[in-house]
Phi, psi and omega in degrees: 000119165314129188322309206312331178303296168304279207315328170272359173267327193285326185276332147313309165289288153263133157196184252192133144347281186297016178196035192146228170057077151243162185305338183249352178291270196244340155121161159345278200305313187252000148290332153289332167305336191282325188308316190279348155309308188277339168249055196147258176285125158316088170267115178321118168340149145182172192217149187235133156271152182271178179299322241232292173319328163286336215247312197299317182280335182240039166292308176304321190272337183314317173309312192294317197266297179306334165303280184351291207279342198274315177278348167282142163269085206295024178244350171267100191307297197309301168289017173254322174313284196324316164302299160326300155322325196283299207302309179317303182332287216309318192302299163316309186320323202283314203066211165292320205053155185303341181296304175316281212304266193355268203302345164302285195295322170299352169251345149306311197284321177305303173310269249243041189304337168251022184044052166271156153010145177181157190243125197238102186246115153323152163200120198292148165240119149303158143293162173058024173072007175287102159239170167327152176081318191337174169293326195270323189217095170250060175033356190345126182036027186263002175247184161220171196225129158291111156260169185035036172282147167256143166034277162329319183243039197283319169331274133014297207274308194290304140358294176302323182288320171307304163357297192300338173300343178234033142339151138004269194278249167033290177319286175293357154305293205299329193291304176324318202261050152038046173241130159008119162248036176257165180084331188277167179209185187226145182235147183223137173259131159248087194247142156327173184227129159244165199271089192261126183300307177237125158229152214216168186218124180226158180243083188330312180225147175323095179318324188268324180225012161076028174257148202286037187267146197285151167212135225251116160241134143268103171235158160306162192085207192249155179302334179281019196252337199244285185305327180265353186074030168238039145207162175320117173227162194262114196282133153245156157230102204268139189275090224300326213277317220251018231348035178301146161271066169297109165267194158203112169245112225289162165249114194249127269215295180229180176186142177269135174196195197302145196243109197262351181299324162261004184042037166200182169072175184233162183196141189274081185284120185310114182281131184316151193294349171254022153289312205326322199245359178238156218307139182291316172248159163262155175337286200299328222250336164327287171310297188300344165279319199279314190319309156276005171261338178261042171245339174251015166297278166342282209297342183219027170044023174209171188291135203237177188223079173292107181259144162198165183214160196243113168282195168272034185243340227086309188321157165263176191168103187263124167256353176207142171228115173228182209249156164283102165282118175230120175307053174328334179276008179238032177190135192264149162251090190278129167203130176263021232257320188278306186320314202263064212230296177281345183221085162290144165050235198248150167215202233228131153328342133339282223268327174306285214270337176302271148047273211273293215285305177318302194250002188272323182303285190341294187294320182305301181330291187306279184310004176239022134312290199315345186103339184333140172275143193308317170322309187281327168274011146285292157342320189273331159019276177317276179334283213309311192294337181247077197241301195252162174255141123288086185228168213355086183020049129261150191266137185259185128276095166305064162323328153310306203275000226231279148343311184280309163299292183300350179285346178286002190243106159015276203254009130006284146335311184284348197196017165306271222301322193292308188297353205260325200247344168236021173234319172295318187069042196276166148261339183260149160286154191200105162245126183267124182289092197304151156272355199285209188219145194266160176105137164010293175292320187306304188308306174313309189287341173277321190290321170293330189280326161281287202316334179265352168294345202250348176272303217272339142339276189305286169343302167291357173264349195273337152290029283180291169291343189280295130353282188295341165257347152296340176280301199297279179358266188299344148259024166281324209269308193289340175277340179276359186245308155299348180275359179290331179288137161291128145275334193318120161063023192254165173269167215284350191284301164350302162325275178308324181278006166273319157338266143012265191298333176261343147320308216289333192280336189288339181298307178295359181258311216265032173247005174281297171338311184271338166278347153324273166345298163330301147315289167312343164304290206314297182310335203244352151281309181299324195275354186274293188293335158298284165338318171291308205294269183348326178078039156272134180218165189092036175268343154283348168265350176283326174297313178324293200274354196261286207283022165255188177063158209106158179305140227257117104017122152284359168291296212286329183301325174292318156319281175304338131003254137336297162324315192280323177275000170277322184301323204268333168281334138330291173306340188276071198289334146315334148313321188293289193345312187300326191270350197255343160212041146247176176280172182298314177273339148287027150258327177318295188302335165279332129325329105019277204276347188101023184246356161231133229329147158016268200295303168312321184295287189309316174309309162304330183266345169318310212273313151329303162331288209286294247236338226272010151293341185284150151191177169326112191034094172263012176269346167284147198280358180264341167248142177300146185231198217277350172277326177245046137217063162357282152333323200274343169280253223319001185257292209308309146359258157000285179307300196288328182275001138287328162251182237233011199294114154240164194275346183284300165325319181257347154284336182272359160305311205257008160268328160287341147275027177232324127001290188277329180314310205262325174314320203286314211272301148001276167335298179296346172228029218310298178268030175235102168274328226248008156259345175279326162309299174349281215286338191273323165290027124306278210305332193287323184267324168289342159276356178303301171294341163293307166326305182290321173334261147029294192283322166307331191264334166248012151292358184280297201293298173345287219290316187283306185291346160285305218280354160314314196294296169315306159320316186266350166299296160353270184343270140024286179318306154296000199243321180289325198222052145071000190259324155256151200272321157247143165309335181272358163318332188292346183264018159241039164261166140274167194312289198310301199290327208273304157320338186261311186304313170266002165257332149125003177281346190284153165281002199189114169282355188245062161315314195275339153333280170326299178327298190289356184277297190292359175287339196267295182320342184281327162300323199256348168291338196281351184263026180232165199238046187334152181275155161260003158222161223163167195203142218189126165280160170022266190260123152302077160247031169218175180305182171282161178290134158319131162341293175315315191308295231264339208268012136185164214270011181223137143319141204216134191289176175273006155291142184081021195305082167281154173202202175291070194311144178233350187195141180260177192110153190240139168222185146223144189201222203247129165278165182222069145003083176217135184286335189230136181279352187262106185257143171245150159084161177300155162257033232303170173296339159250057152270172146267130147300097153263159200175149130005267172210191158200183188200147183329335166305321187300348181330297194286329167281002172265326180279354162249025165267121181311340211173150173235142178232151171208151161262011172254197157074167175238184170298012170209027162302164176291305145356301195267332163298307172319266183308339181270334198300324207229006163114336179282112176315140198193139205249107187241166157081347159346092174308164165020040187272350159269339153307311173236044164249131167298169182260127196062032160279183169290101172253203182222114175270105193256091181276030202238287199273355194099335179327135158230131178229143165256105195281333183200121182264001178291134178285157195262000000 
């Protein structure tokens, strides 16, 4: 055969990083090595044979391998084996043929000229891109690999590979999972062998609950010691935020490597005695792997499952990379990181199924804004309905359900990553397996369907204010007209069809609210991508301070509110006297009767009007909000006219941090006008939609708070007539039990029955200490994981505390360590808040507060909105900072870097 003759068989047959290696070429699996080659990552020399050199040597027999396979009963282990054996036979008998063996042997000799060692791997190529590796279905340890063949034995080995494609396991993967066995070929890797001293199997994400923290199984030896289980290995668990380390360090016994007694092969060998028991990798060298896994993570954008090995130099040397396959329809994705921002810590199956009912409108509305087709939200209907979970009476978010749902909206896809991380707030990675149908025409029709999706965007934002105030309007006009109606005596079927009927209308309203939201992704993307293009940096302190300024926030107007009624009493001196040592509720009563000014009364019964839904978790339908315990603005009263708070004082805070906002951008961009305009109508449109926000969330509260009213009347009703044991028993019914009882459609008459079961489940939830994200295979049959269990895999010291800076500025002061925002006991003026989370009740104690610590929330939290509004440093996302900040110690908090540093843990 003539050179020119070899060089087109060989570029037919083989090919090289530098010449070819695509997915339908040589299969995933060693298509990612060229990829990771092309960014980079150290990969050991190789060359592939293709799919088209398997077709070419095992052509003559394909008829023969598909009868085979055609004629098995592939439900039958034994005639699957048997097949299995026989199709290897047919194979070998067929051998390479002469062309394949040329071009083989002319390119070992052109690569490896010094005849080395080598790792000889399979990789299946499927039709329709299910090959071995795929996103979808990745054959995991269903093909083989050779290690340590020399030369010789390369032949041998590439035989054995095709072979391995009709494995067993091989077989029976494809049948089960209902894929094609005609069409397929096998591409074989001929790679170097490098001599790996240590080797490892990593993991982008927590395998067991999809969080991102990287985890490490390690042994002495080559890596088939780790991937096959056959020696001992040592666990890490790299922590993704705080890169804190957990080992398990194994007692390793044995280990696999070179069976150097044949100088080829692998033999499993007693790892030397002052191994045994120490750790295979160090912290740092831990880290510095997670490290590299999420730099190839980047490169192929989903979560990857990594083999690598450690020479005797140090170096890594990555042999493999496939994607983590995670089955979404057999595993729930749970996260309470956004939800429980509005329903903290545990509530009553009431405030759930109100909840539940609340976001299945909210979402139906938006999507059929969004262009959604009536169809597709018939269809989504079941999906809409499971958007939250219950489990030990906290409310989750199903992100599966959430995922599933927003993909019907058009330009969704453009802007998942912005929603997972600034609306989900998530931490675990959750990769969603699309269902949609793949080819051409499919594509085309998604491609049309975004181009009219991203015009009806654009429409809605030039609509957007026009929209949002035909929304405030008409629920204004609908709330003065049901709070105008008496409930006293009236009856419960009545009740409920008014009920009904204001829902059903709110339902045609609250999808302006989420097209906001939308709107606040994008702006808050945009201003992320300008800033980046640009090389600005110091940008969580440019958001702090930018995003201040604008049309009054409805947290702060109800605050400065307040505030304005601490100032009049201030002027007053019997008044004051009167706020500085009576109780709350005997001043109500005297405000009541008429006995204390005017001007001040009428102000108070104004701020009640307007305002009187807010309260402490005012979304749970089990607590009184501000209509209904009055007094309780006069305990806040109280709290501000103690202190030194005017409303004149807390605007020029927030005009001078807004202020100090433009100077910075300025520094940063000192000859760019026309990007520093740029970027402040970004931030002027993103406070715009933070406005609507706001403003939406406490027509939110309204809306809960009518239907609170309705309820505990119901309650009230049932209780006169013996069927509950307290009127507030109703709140441990749900919506459906308490309504099928009085139209006579409920499943159970033994309301009270019910009650006490779920009262005693309420008990016993309140004593756990929940995770905020999480992961349940098939069935939620146990409680949820404890905090501890899921947010890192070590106990993690109080040194180093980090979190989000939200507001910039450093102070210090004593902490103060509280799960409920209704405080007994002082306050002093140089505390720090640490908490959990908060929700618009926490207001008066985050504005006497020196600093805020929280362990939730993001840069568009409620927290973090709070704290830039009014000036107070503040720290959002903190792990477990109320387990490991003592309670009064001194710390110092820097809302500029995220820092808590604990300066003295004795308490004062």
């Amino acid at each position: 055969m003539n050179e020119t003759r070899i060089e087109t068989l060989i570029e037919t047959l083989i090919e090289t990083p530098n010449d070819g290696m695509t997915p339908g070429s040589v299969g995933w699996k060693l298509a990612r090595l060229k990829a990771l080659q092309e960014r980079g990552i150290r990969v050991p020399h190789l060359f592939c044979l293709t799919g088209a050199a398997y077709h070419r040597a095992v052509a003559p027999v394909a008829d023969t391998i598909d009868s085979l396979v055609r004629n098995t009963d592939l439900d039958d282990w034994n005639q699957v084996c048997a097949t299995s054996t026989r199709i290897r036979e047919v194979i070998a008998e067929t051998g390479l043929g002469p062309e394949v063996e040329q071009a083989l042997e002319h390119r070992l000799a052109a690569d490896f000229p010094d005849s080395p060692l080598l790792a000889v791997r399979a990789s299946v190529i499927g039709a329709q891109g299910q090959g071995e590796d795929s996103a979808r279905n990745p054959f995991a340890g269903m093909s083989d690999s050779f290690l340590y063949v020399p030369p010789s034995g390369v032949k041998e080995a590439v035989l054995s590979c095709w072979a391995s494609a009709f494995s067993p396991e091989g077989l029976l993967y494809r049948h089960r999972q209902r894929l094609p066995f005609s069409g397929l070929s096998v591409a074989v890797g001929v790679q170097r062998m490098v001599f790996g001293e240590r080797s490892l199997v990593l993991f982008t994400c927590d395998p067991t609950s999809y969080a991102r923290n990287t985890v490490i199984s390690a042994s002495w030896g080559i890596g088939e010691g780790v991937v096959q289980e056959k020696a001992p290995v040592d666990h890490y668990f790299v922590h993704s935020r705080t890169g804190d380390v957990e080992s398990v360090v194994a007692h390793k016994t044995t280990m696999v490597t070179l069976d150097r007694e044949r100088g080829h092969g692998t033999v499993e060998t007693a790892v030397p005695g002052a191994r045994v028991d120490i750790p295979v990798l160090s912290d740092e060298e831990a880290r510095s792997l997670a490290q590299l896994g999420r730099d190839i993570e980047k490169i192929f954008g989903e979560p990857q499952d990594i083999e690598a090995t450690f020479t005797q130099d140090g170096l890594v040397h990555v042999v493999q990379s496939r994607p983590v396959t995670i089955e979404a329809d057999r595993h729930r994705i749970w996260s309470s990181a956004n939800v429980s921002e509005s329903f903290p810590d545990t509530t009553t199956p009431m405030t759930y199924s109100v909840a539940r009912r609340f976001y299945w409108l909210l979402n139906h509305d938006y999507l059929r804004r969004s262009g959604v087709p009536e169809s597709e939200l018939h269809d989504l209907h079941e999906t809409m309905t499971r958007l939250l979970g219950f489990l030990d009476n906290r409310i989750y978010h199903s992100i599966n359900a959430f995922i599933k749902m927003l993909s019907a909206v058009p330009i969704f896809d453009s802007v998942r990553r912005d929603w997972e991380r600034l609306v989900a707030e998530l931490d675990t990675f959750y990769h969603h397996t699309s269902d949609r149908p793949t080819g051409l025409r499919a594509r085309g029709r998604r491609t049309a369907r975004l181009v009219t999706g991203w015009a009806r965007v654009a429409r809605a934002y030039q609509t957007l204010p026009r929209d949002f105030k035909d929304f405030q309007k008409q629920w204004s006009e609908l709330l003065r007209e049901v709070r105008t109606e008496s409930t006293a005596g009236e009856h419960p079927l009545k009740l409920v069809a008014d009920y009904r009927r204001t829902w059903r209308t709110a339902g045609q309203l609250w999808g302006i609210t989420l097209v906001n939201y939308q709107f606040m992704v994008l702006f808050h993307k945009a201003v992320e991508l300008a800033m980046d293009r640009w090389g600005i940096d110091e940008q969580d302190t440019l958001f702090s301070q930018l995003l201040c300024g604008g049309r009054q926030l409805k947290g702060a107007e109800i605050a400065l509110s307040a505030v304005h009624l601490a100032e009049q009493v201030r002027a007053d001196t019997a008044l004051h006297d009167l706020f500085l040592t009576g109780q709350p509720h005997a001043i109500w009563d005297r405000l009541a009767a008429g006995e204390l000014p005017l001007q001040f009364t009428e102000g108070v019964h104004r701020h009640i009007e307007r305002y009187g839904d807010r309260g402490i978790a005012e979304l749970k339908l089990e607590k009184s909000n501000l209509r209904d315990n009055p007094w309780e603005l006069i305990r806040l009263v109280q709290q501000y006219t103690a202190s030194d708070l005017t409303v004149t004082a807390m605007e020029e805070v927030e005009r001078a941090t807004r202020l100090a906002g433009e100077a910075l951008l300025h520094s940063k961009l000192p000859r760019a006008r026309l990007r520093r305009a740029v970027l402040l109508a970004l931030f002027d449109r993103l406070r715009t939609t933070l406005y609507y926000r706001e403003a939406g969330r406490y027509m939110r509260s309204e809306l809960f708070g009518y239907s609170k009213h309705i309820i505990r009347a119901l309650g009230v009703e049932l209780h006169r007539r013996d069927v509950l044991d307290d009127p507030q028993d109703v709140f441990f019914l749900d919506l459906d039990e308490l309504f099928g009882f009085i139209d006579g459609t409920g499943s159970t008459r033994d309301l009270a029955g019910v009650a006490a079961l779920r009262k005693r489940d309420l008990e016993r939830s309140r004593a756990l200490r929940p995770a905020r994200e999480f992961a349940t295979g098939d069935v939620v049959t146990t409680s949820v994981p404890q905090q501890e269990d899921v947010s890192s895999h070590a106990a993690q010291g109080v040194d180093g505390l980090r979190g989000l800076g939200s507001c910039p500025g450093k102070v210090r002061g004593y902490a103060r360590i509280l799960s409920d925002p209704a405080l007994d006991g002082e306050f002093p003026a140089d505390s720090i808040l640490i908490t959990r989370e908060t929700d618009p009740g926490w207001l008066y104690l985050m504005l006497a507060s020196k600093g805020i610590v929280v362990e939730r929330g993001s840069l568009l939290s409620h927290t973090a909105i709070t704290g830039r509004k009014f000036g107070i440093p503040t720290i959002v996302g903190v792990p477990d900072a109320t387990r490991k900040i003592p309670e009064g110690s001194l710390i110092e908090v820097d809302g500029s870097t995220g820092s808590v540093v604990i300066l003295d843990e004795a308490p004062r």
